[in-house]
C-alpha positions in Angstrom: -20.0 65.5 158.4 -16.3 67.1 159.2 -13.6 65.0 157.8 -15.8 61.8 158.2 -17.1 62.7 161.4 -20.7 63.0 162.0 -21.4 66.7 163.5 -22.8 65.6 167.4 -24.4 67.6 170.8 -23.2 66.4 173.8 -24.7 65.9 177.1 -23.5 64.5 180.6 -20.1 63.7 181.5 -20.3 60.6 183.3 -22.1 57.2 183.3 -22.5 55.0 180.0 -22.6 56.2 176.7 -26.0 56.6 175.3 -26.3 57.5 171.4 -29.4 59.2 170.1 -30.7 58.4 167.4 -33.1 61.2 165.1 -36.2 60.5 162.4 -37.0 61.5 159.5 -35.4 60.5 157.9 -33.6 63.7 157.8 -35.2 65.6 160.7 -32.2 66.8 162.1 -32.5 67.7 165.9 -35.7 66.4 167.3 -33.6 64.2 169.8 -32.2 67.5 171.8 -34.9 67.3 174.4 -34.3 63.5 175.1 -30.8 64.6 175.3 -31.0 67.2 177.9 -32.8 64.9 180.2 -30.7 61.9 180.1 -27.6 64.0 180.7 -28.2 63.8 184.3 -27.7 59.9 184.1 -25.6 59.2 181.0 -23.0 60.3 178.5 -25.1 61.1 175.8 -24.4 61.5 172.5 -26.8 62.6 169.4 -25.0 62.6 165.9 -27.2 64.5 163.0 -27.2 61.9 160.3 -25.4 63.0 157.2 -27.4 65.3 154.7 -27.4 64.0 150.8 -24.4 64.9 149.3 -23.1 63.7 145.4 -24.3 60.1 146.4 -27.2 58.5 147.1 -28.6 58.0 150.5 -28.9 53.8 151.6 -29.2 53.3 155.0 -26.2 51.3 154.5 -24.4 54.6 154.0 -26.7 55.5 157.2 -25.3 52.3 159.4 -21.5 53.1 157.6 -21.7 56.5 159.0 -22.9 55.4 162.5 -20.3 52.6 162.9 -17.5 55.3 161.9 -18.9 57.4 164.7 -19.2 55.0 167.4 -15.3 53.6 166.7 -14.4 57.0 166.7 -16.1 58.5 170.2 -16.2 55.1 172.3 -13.2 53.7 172.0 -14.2 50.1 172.2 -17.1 51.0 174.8 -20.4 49.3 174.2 -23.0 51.7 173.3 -27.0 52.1 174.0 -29.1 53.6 170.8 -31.9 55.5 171.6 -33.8 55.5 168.4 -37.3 57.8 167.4 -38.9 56.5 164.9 -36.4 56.2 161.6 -33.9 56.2 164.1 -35.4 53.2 166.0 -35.6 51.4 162.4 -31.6 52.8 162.3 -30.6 51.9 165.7 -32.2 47.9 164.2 -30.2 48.1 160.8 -26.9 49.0 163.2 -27.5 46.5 165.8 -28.0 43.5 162.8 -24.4 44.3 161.0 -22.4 44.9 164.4 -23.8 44.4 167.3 -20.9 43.6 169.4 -20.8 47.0 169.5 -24.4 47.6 171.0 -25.4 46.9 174.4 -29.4 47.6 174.1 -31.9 49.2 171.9 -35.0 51.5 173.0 -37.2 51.8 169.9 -39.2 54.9 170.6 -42.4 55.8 168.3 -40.8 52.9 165.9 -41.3 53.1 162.5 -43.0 50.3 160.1 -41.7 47.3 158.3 -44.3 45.6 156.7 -47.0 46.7 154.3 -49.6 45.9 156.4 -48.3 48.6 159.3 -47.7 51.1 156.8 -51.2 50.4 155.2 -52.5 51.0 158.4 -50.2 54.1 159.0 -51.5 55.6 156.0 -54.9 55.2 156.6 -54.5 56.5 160.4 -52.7 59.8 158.8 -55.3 60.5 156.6 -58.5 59.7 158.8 -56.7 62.5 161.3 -55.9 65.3 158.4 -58.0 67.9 159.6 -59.1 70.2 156.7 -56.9 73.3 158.8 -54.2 70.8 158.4 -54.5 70.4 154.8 -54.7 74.0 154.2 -51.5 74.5 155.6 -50.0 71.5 153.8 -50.8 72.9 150.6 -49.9 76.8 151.4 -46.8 75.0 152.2 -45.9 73.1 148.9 -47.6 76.2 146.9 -45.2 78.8 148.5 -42.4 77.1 149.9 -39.9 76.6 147.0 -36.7 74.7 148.9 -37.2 71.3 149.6 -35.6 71.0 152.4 -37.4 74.0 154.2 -40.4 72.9 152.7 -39.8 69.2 154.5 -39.5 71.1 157.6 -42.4 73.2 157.7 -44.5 70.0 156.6 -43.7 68.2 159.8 -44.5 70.8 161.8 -47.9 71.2 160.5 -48.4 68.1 160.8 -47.9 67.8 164.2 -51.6 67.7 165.6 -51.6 64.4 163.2 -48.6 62.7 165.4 -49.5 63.9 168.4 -52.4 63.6 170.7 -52.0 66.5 173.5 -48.5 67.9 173.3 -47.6 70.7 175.6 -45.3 72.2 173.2 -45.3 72.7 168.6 -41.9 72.9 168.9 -39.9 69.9 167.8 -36.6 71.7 168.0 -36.2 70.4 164.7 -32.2 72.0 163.4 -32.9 71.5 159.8 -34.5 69.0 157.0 -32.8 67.1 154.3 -35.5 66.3 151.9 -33.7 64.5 148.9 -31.5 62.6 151.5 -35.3 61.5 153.1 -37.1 60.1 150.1 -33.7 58.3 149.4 -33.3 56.7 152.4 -36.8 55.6 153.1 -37.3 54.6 149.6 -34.3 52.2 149.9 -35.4 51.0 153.8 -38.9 49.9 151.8 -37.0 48.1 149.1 -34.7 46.0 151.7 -38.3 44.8 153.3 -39.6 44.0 150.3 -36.6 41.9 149.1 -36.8 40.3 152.7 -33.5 41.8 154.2 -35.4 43.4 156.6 -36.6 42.5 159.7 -35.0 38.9 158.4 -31.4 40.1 159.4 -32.7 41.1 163.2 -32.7 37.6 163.9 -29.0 38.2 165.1 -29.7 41.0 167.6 -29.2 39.5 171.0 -28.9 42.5 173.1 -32.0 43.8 175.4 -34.6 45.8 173.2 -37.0 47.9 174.9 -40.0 49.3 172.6 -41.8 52.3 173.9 -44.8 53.5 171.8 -48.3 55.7 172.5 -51.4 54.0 171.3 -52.3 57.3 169.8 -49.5 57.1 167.6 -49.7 56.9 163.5 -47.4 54.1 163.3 -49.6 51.3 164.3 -47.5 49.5 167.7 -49.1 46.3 168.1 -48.6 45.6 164.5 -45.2 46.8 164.5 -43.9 45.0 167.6 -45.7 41.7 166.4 -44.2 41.8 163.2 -41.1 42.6 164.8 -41.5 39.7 167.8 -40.9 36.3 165.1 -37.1 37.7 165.1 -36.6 39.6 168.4 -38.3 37.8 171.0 -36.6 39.4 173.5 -38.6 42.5 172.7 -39.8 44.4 175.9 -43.3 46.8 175.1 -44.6 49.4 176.8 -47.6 51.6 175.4 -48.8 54.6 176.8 -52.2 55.5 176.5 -53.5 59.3 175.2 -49.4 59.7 173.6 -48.7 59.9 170.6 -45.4 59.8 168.5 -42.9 62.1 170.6 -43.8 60.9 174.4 -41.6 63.6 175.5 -44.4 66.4 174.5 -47.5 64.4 175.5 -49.0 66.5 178.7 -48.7 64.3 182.1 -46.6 61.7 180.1 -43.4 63.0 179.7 -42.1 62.2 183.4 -43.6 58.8 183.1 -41.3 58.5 179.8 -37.9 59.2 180.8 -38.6 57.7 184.4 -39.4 54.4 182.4 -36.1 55.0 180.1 -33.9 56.3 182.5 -34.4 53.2 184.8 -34.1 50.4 182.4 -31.0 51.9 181.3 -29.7 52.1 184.4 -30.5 48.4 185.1 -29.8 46.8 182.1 -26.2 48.9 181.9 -25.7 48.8 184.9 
């Protein structure tokens, strides 16, 4: 952050403003490519969520942060959060607490919130761990001493887990923040379990669009049915042979923004 700011790539100069919203959490980054090709259409914005500093992470430091930046670069303008996975879950938490600011929501590759999703999750990860995978996983954690580089590396090795037939490794990922992840996620679980979460969505009464690949770790059915009791309005859209970055998959990543580029058009207008 830069006096208070959060640190943001720009794309487009005309046409609503579209905020991007990265995992992780703490994958600072990822959303570049999503950026590039909605600058055609939209102002597009994509903030890198604030690294751990002397406090803890929350997301409520998370959706503090974000409402900061939107006052700041819209001016009153309502905005429409593209969200990846933690940043779907963020784009949520942001939409609950003020969303007369938000005019829709795409949840892409959205993350879990309920134990039975991430149960599942967990058990998809590990049935796909190849034992190449593992190898690297543990060279990684044996020779890579700072955390945050070490986050980084992770994820990409872990790629072939995520994705099902990406045409590229390279998740244009800037940099990790590993403390500020476990913190945040840690404190995302603990709201579900004390029932904050999804509870508060019941509020949300813009258009939410869920994109998700059935190849994906993070289970989609479960996730958008555990999701539908509060957001009824939920539109989903699964891709088959895609995993959890669309925007990779070979033969899918047209087919992606085509679908996201048009129902932001017609639902912004």
């Amino acid at each position: 952050m830069d006096d208070g700011v959060l640190f943001c790539r720009r794309y487009g100069a005309s046409g609503r403003r579209v905020v991007l919203l990265h995992g992780g959490p703490g994958a600072v980054g990822t959303m570049a490519p999503v950026g590039r090709r909605l600058g055609s259409s939209f102002r597009v914005l994509e903030p890198w969520q604030r690294k751990r500093g002397a406090e803890r992470m929350t997301v409520a430091k998370h959706v503090a942060d974000l409402r900061e930046f939107v006052e700041a670069e819209c001016g009153g303008e309502k905005v429409w959060l593209v969200g990846s996975s933690w940043g779907a879950m963020l784009g949520l938490a942001f939409a609950a607490g003020f969303g007369e600011m938000v005019g829709g929501i795409v949840l892409v590759g959205c993350g879990t919130f309920d134990r039975a999703s991430r149960k599942r999750m967990h058990e998809l990860i590990e049935d796909r761990m190849t034992e190449a995978v593992r190898q690297r996983v543990a060279e990684i954690k044996r020779e890579v001493t700072d955390e945050d580089e070490r986050l980084k590396l992770t994820g990409e090795a872990i790629l072939p887990v995520y994705a099902h037939d990406p045409v590229t490794t390279d998740l244009e990922i800037d940099h990790c923040d590993a403390t500020g992840h476990v913190e945040t996620w840690s404190d995302m679980v603990r709201l579900q379990e004390a029932g904050t979460y999804p509870k508060a969505f019941e509020g949300i009464r813009c258009p939410v669009l869920m994109l998700h690949g059935s190849e994906d770790v993070h289970p989609g059915g479960m996730i958008r049915d555990s999701l539908l009791g509060v957001l009824p309005q939920i539109e989903y859209l699964e891709w088959k042979q895609c995993g959890h970055y669309p925007w990779i998959e070979r033969g899918l990543g047209d087919a992606f923004f085509s679908r996201l580029i048009g129902w932001l058009r017609n639902n912004a207008g």
